[in-house]
Structures are given as C-alpha cells and as structure tokens.
C-alpha positions, 0 to 999 in steps of 0.5 A, a space after each residue: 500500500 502507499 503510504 500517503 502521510 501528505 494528505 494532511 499537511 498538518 505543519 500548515 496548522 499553526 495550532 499544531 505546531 503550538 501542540 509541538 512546543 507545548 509536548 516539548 516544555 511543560 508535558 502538561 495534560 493536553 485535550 484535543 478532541 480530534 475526529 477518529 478519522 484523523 487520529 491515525 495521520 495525527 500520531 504520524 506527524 507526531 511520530 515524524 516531528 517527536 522521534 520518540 515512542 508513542 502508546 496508544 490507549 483504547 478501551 477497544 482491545 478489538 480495534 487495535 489490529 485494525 488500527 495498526 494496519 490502518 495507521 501503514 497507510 499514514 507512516 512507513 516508518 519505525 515499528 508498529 506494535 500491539 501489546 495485547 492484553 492476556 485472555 485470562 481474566 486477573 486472578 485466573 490461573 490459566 496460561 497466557 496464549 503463546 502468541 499474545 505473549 510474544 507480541 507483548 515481549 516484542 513491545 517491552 524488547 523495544 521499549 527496553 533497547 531505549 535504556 540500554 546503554 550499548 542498543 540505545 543509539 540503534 533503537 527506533 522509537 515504536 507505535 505502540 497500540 493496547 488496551 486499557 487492561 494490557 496497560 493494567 495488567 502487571 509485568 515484572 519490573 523494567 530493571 528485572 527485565 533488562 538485568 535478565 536480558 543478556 548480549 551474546 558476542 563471538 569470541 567471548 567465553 560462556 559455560 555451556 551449563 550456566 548458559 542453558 541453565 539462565 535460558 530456563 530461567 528466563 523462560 525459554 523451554 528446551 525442545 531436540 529440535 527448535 521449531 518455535 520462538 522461545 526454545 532452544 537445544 543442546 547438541 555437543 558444541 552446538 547451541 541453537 535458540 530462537 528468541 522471542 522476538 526473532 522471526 528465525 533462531 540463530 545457531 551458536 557453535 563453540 569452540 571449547 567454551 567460546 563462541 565461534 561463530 553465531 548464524 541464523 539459520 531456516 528451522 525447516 532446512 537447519 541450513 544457515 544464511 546469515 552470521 553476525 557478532 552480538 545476539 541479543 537474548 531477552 526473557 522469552 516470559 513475563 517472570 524470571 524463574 527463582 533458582 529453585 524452580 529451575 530444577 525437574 522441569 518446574 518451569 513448565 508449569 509456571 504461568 504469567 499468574 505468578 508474576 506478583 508472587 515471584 516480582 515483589 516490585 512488578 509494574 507496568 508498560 508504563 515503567 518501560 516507557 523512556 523519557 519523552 515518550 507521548 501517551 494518546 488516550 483514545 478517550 480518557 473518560 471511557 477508559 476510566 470506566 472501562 478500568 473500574 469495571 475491569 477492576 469490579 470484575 477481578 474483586 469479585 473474580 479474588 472474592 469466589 476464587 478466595 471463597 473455592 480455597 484456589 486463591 491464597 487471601 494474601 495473593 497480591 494484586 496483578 494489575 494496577 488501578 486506574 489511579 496507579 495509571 493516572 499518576 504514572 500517566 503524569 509523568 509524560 506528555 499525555 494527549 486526551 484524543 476524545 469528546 469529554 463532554 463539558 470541557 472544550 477541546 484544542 484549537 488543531 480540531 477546529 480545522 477538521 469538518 465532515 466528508 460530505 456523503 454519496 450513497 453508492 452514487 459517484 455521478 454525484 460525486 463528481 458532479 459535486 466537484 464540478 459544481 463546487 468551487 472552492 479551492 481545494 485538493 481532493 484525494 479519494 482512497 478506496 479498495 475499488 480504485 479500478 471501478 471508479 477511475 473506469 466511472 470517471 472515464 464514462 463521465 462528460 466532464 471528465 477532465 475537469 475531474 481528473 485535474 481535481 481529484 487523487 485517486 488511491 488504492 486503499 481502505 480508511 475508517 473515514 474520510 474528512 475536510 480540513 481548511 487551512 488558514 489561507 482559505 485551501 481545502 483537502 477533502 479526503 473520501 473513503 468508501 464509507 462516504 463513497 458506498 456506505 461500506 465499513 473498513 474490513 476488521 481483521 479476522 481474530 483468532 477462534 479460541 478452541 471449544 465445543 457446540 453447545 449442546 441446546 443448538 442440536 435441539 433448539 430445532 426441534 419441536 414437539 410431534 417432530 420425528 426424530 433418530 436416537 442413533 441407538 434406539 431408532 425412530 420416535 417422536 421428540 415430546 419436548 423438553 422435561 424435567 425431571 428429578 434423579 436422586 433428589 436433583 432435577 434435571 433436564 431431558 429430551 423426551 422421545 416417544 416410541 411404539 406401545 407408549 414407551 418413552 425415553 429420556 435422554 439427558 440434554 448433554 446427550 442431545 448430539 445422539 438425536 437428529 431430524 428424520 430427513 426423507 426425501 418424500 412426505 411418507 411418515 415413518 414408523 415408529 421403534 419398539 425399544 427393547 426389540 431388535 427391530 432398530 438393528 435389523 433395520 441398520 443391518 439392512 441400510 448397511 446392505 442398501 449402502 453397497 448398491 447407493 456406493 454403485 449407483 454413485 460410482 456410475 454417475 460420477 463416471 458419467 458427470 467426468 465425462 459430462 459436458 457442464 456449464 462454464 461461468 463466465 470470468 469476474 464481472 465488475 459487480 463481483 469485484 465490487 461485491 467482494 470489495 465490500 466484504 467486512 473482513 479481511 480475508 484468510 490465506 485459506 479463504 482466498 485460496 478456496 475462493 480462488 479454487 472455486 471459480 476456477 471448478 465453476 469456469 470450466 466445462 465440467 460439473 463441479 463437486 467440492 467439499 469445503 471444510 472449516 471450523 464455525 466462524 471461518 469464513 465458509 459462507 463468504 466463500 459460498 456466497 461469492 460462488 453464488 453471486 457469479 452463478 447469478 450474474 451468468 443468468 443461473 440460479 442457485 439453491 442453498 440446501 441446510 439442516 435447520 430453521 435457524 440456519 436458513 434464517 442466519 443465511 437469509 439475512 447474511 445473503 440479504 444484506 451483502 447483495 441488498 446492493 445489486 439487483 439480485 432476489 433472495 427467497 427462503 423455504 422453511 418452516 417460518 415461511 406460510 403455506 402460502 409465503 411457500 407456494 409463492 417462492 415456488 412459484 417465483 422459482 419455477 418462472 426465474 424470478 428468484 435468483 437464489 433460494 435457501 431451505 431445509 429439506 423443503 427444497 428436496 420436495 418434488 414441487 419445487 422446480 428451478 428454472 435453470 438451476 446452475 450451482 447447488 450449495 450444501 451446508 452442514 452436508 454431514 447432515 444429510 444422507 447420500 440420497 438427498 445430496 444426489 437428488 439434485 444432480 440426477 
C-alpha cells in the first residue's frame, strides 16, 4: 500500500505546531478532541516531528489490529506494535496464549533497547497500540527485565551449563529440535535458540567454551544464511524463574499468574516507557470506566476464587488501578484524543469538518466537484480504485475531474475536510462516504471449544420425528424435567411404539437428529427393547453397497459430462467482494480462488469445503453464488435447520441488498402460502437464489435453470438427498 502521510499537511496548522512546543516544555495534560478519522495521520506527524515512542490507549482491545494496519497507510516508518492484553481474566490461573505473549515481549524488547546503554543509539522509537487492561495488567519490573536480558558476542567465553541453565530461567523451554520462538537445544558444541522476538533462531557453535561463530539459520532446512557478532537474548516470559524452580522441569508449569508472587516490585508498560515518550488516550473518560469495571470484575473474580480455597487471601494484586495509571500517566506528555463532554477541546480540531456523503452514487460525486468551487485538493482512497477511475472515464466532464481529484488504492475508517488558514481545502473520501461500506476488521483468532449442546435441539419441536442413533425412530415430546436422586434435571423426551418413552439427558442431545426423507411418507415408529432398530441398520448397511454403485456410475458419467462454464469476474463481483467486512484468510482466498476456477470450466463441479464455525465458509459460498447469478443461473442453498436458513437469509440479504439480485427462503417460518409463492417465483426465474431445509428436496419445487447447488452442514444429510439434485 502507499503510504500517503501528505494528505494532511498538518505543519500548515499553526495550532499544531503550538501542540509541538507545548509536548516539548511543560508535558502538561493536553485535550484535543480530534475526529477518529484523523487520529491515525495525527500520531504520524507526531511520530515524524517527536522521534520518540508513542502508546496508544483504547478501551477497544478489538480495534487495535485494525488500527495498526490502518495507521501503514499514514507512516512507513519505525515499528508498529500491539501489546495485547492476556485472555485470562486477573486472578485466573490459566496460561497466557503463546502468541499474545510474544507480541507483548516484542513491545517491552523495544521499549527496553531505549535504556540500554550499548542498543540505545540503534533503537527506533515504536507505535505502540493496547488496551486499557494490557496497560493494567502487571509485568515484572523494567530493571528485572533488562538485568535478565543478556548480549551474546563471538569470541567471548560462556559455560555451556550456566548458559542453558539462565535460558530456563528466563523462560525459554528446551525442545531436540527448535521449531518455535522461545526454545532452544543442546547438541555437543552446538547451541541453537530462537528468541522471542526473532522471526528465525540463530545457531551458536563453540569452540571449547567460546563462541565461534553465531548464524541464523531456516528451522525447516537447519541450513544457515546469515552470521553476525552480538545476539541479543531477552526473557522469552513475563517472570524470571527463582533458582529453585529451575530444577525437574518446574518451569513448565509456571504461568504469567505468578508474576506478583515471584516480582515483589512488578509494574507496568508504563515503567518501560523512556523519557519523552507521548501517551494518546483514545478517550480518557471511557477508559476510566472501562478500568473500574475491569477492576469490579477481578474483586469479585479474588472474592469466589478466595471463597473455592484456589486463591491464597494474601495473593497480591496483578494489575494496577486506574489511579496507579493516572499518576504514572503524569509523568509524560499525555494527549486526551476524545469528546469529554463539558470541557472544550484544542484549537488543531477546529480545522477538521465532515466528508460530505454519496450513497453508492459517484455521478454525484463528481458532479459535486464540478459544481463546487472552492479551492481545494481532493484525494479519494478506496479498495475499488479500478471501478471508479473506469466511472470517471464514462463521465462528460471528465477532465475537469481528473485535474481535481487523487485517486488511491486503499481502505480508511473515514474520510474528512480540513481548511487551512489561507482559505485551501483537502477533502479526503473513503468508501464509507463513497458506498456506505465499513473498513474490513481483521479476522481474530477462534479460541478452541465445543457446540453447545441446546443448538442440536433448539430445532426441534414437539410431534417432530426424530433418530436416537441407538434406539431408532420416535417422536421428540419436548423438553422435561425431571428429578434423579433428589436433583432435577433436564431431558429430551422421545416417544416410541406401545407408549414407551425415553429420556435422554440434554448433554446427550448430539445422539438425536431430524428424520430427513426425501418424500412426505411418515415413518414408523421403534419398539425399544426389540431388535427391530438393528435389523433395520443391518439392512441400510446392505442398501449402502448398491447407493456406493449407483454413485460410482454417475460420477463416471458427470467426468465425462459436458457442464456449464461461468463466465470470468464481472465488475459487480469485484465490487461485491470489495465490500466484504473482513479481511480475508490465506485459506479463504485460496478456496475462493479454487472455486471459480471448478465453476469456469466445462465440467460439473463437486467440492467439499471444510472449516471450523466462524471461518469464513459462507463468504466463500456466497461469492460462488453471486457469479452463478450474474451468468443468468440460479442457485439453491440446501441446510439442516430453521435457524440456519434464517442466519443465511439475512447474511445473503444484506451483502447483495446492493445489486439487483432476489433472495427467497423455504422453511418452516415461511406460510403455506409465503411457500407456494417462492415456488412459484422459482419455477418462472424470478428468484435468483433460494435457501431451505429439506423443503427444497420436495418434488414441487422446480428451478428454472438451476446452475450451482450449495450444501451446508452436508454431514447432515444422507447420500440420497445430496444426489437428488444432480440426477
């Protein structure tokens, strides 16, 4: 991406550059008040004109990725850091995610070059973003930390044993091979290690007990690449082991939850940061609120942990109070960048107005630039670059335009005006003014867990047919309780012939499942206690023999076949996808990719797309749909449940509300007559794409010219109802 930090020319402001002198001499409280859009170029002529670490404080621990990658559009230069806050909440001990430690030990390895004498020429002031709570949280001192960090250099002399033993002490673990940040091993002469700020470990080869030579080498090939003299190695962990717990591996068990027991004299980020560094708070109201009920949280988090007899009543506290933070807060130049309402900002957020707005219209756009005049520079920065400058070419004044307007490749939160003293404007518009559409928000990472167990019923209602994979087809009765031993629980009750019934527990609730049939033919109930249900799987198992034949004929015949070949990306698709809401996964795209390239060929396409809850599955379907339709096709979305088909509904709605596309449901929360509609519509071409329960394998639903076939949940249907479409 270009980076553009010139789009506001902020040295032209003189109340910016009274904002310097005053940062420079008394580093009182500033309160600025500037609009979110122009907070990010704002720290980047700071960074530019101070040279000095910069943190920045959000309430939003979900905005700092976002903001990080926003902000390498307005600075090129030094580091851009995210010191995270940890998962667990304070007094739970629980282990800190390997990554969420490495980024913050990334942040305290800069911040502490900046206090040693022999880095402290080579350090580059860094960006810092975090949260209110990762400011809260404790870490051990600065000076326990720099005390624990050591320079290795060739030609010096190093006991081989003392060396391993202060790594583990220091957090890293030993491993045959390394093949992580924060390990190391020992073979002979050789020793390798992988700090925790490194992208590749370095191998040190000894000759006798000095260091021969030091190389960075690739984990996968173990081939060196680069050799260098002095090897920084700094704690791989928020604590420093006591010599006592070094010994039978102790280490492995000690978490961050240690670190006010083992650091009488822990701190802060704050105690990292050099003289002359500048904090921006995003706005400082919020983040006292949002410090207290942190705080309000972890007292009664102390109080149940102390009452389980799991928390010693004398354990310390992990984190720092809001008013711990305000009075180390005091010692730097401390920028309140929000909106407090009762106190007038700075005088630099008068220069700043709103971006007029355009609804997806560039015509008015570029009408509005010629029917203005007033001086100004316009710069549009927008992931459609290729789209609109295409619309500015179709335009009758075009030039005109074109000596008016900037045009580049990007995405920003929003754009603004900003009026200098001579009378000059910039105008700055991204896609939220152009098309409405937000940034796209990086993708977090899932923390592992399992379905809750009410989503395999929550479907399901009483006088459904339902399967107990081991006591075979009854009717569901509905949610009971009933009392065992004195407790009252809940279960799922299914009824069975002669009147029998069964309770099944509700964490049992992934044994059952909708009876799916291909017709309307009602099935017959199982007696229980007979062999009736193991007859009857016995001869499925027989049946699956000649369905496996059947399949093997027809997918012979469809390699064969001649299918239909869609047509390339249209302009509409690349708009589409531009508005996507997230940045997209290596995966992901590779599987779109892969997708369009089945769909452009002249053959049926079959493909199984698997991936976690939350991985961007439907984006990937929904693209593939949206170029079946703009080739004339029309596409059915076959899913187990209800619910399913109604969170699809409104997905698919909604991101192609933009274009001229119909979307329609079949399932139960439709009416018979809502029903007889969308069939209708279906069979004549005016519904582009249709999403249903097993309802869409009913034999009155006809599709005009059915071009793509979507199965969600696929697991969930039979073989026969998977094939249905394709005979």
């Amino acid at each position: 991406m270009t980076t553009r930090p010139d789009l506001i020319q902020f040295e032209r402001i003189p109340a910016f550059n009274n904002l310097l002198d005053q940062i420079r001499s008394d580093g009182a409280p500033i309160l600025l008040s500037l609009p979110r859009s122009v907070r990010l170029p704002f720290m980047a002529a700071l960074q530019e004109k101070i040279r000095n670490p910069i943190l920045f404080i959000s309430s939003r621990p979900d905005r700092l990725q976002s903001m990080q990658e926003e902000f390498d559009f307005w600075s090129s230069e030094g580091h851009k850091l995210i010191f995270p806050e940890p998962s667990p909440l304070f007094y739970e001990r629980t282990l800190w995610d390997q990554e969420i430690r490495k980024e913050r030990l990334d942040t305290l390895v800069s911040l502490s070059y900046h206090h040693i004498s022999g880095l402290r020429d080579q350090a580059k002031p860094p960006v810092i973003f975090s949260s209110v709570k990762s400011v809260m949280t404790k870490t051990l001192s600065r000076r326990d930390f720099i005390m624990a960090s050591q320079t290795l250099k060739v030609g010096e002399r190093y006991l081989l044993d003392e060396l391993v033993r202060k790594w583990v002490r220091i957090g890293y673990q030993p491993s045959g091979i390394v093949y992580a940040p924060g390990q190391f091993s020992r073979r002979g002469g050789l020793l390798d290690i992988w700090p925790i700020y490194s992208d590749y470990p370095y191998r040190l080869d000894f000759f006798g007990n000095d260091i021969d030579t030091i190389r960075q080498f690739d984990p996968a090939s173990q081939r060196s690449f680069e050799k260098i003299s002095t090897l920084p190695i700094p704690p791989a962990r928020e604590l420093i082991l006591p010599d006592d717990q070094i010994e039978d591996n102790q280490n492995q068990d000690i978490s961050e939850f240690e670190i006010p027991l083992i650091h009488s004299s822990s701190s802060s980020i704050l105690g990292f940061l050099p003289k002359g560094s500048i904090v921006l708070l995003d706005n400082a109201s919020t983040l006292q609120t949002t410090a207290d009920e942190i705080e309000i949280q972890a007292l009664r988090t102390r109080e149940e942990n102390i009452s389980s007899g799991i928390l010693d009543p004398q354990f310390p506290s992990p984190y720092i109070s809001w008013s711990e933070m305000a009075d180390e807060l005091s010692r730097f130049a401390c920028i309140d960048l929000g909106y407090p309402i009762g106190r007038e900002g700075h005088s630099l957020s008068d220069a700043f107005l709103t971006s007029p707005r355009f609804g997806g219209k560039p015509d008015m756009l570029f009408e509005y630039l010629i029917e203005d005049d007033h001086s100004r520079n316009v710069y549009v920065v927008t992931k459609q670059r290729e789209r609109l400058v295409e619309v500015l070419n179709e335009f009758p004044k075009r030039e005109k335009i074109k000596q008016a307007i900037n045009i580049f490749e990007g995405s920003l939160h929003s754009g603004w005006r900003v009026v200098y003293p001579d009378g000059i404007e910039d105008l700055l518009l991204t896609d939220s003014e152009l098309f409405g559409w937000e940034i796209p928000r990086p993708r977090r990472r899932k923390s592992a867990g399992v379905e809750a167990p009410e989503l395999n019923y929550a479907d399901l209602t009483p006088g459904d047919w339902v399967v107990h994979i081991d006591y075979g087809i009854g009717k569901f009765g509905g949610l009971v309780k009933r009392y065992l031993e004195g407790v009252e629980r809940d279960y799922l009750l299914i009824e069975y012939a002669e009147s029998d019934q069964l309770y099944v527990p509700v964490y049992q609730a992934d044994r059952i499942s909708t009876y799916l049939g291909v017709d309307q033919q009602k099935p017959g109930l199982t007696r229980l206690g007979s062999l009736q249900w193991t007859t009857a799987k016995t001869q499925v198992r027989h049946a699956v023999k000649e369905v496996a034949e059947d399949l093997i004929s027809l997918y012979s015949k469809r390699q064969i076949a001649t299918g239909y070949a869609f047509s390339p990306d249209t302009p509409w698709q690349k708009m589409l996808e531009s508005s996507f809401p997230y940045i997209e996964t290596d995966d992901q795209l590779e599987a779109i990719i892969a997708v369009k390239q089945d769909m452009e060929q002249p053959r049926p396409m079959d493909r199984l797309l698997c991936g976690d809850v939350g991985y961007g599955k439907t984006e990937v379907a929904l693209r593939a749909a949206f170029k079946a339709v703009m080739d004339g096709k029309q596409v059915g979305m076959l899913v187990p449940t209800t619910v399913l088909a109604q969170q699809h509904f409104d997905t698919f709605r909604s991101r192609l509300a933009p274009f001229p596309v119909q979307v329609e449901m079949l399932s139960r929360f439709r009416t018979p007559a809502e029903q007889a509609e969308v069939i209708l519509k279906l069979e004549s071409g005016d519904v582009d794409i249709v999403i249903g329960t097993h309802r869409l394998l009913q034999k009155d639903v006809i599709f005009k010219d059915l071009g793509l076939l979507i199965i969600d949940e696929e697991q969930r249907f039979g073989v026969a109802h998977k094939e249905y479409f394709k005979k």
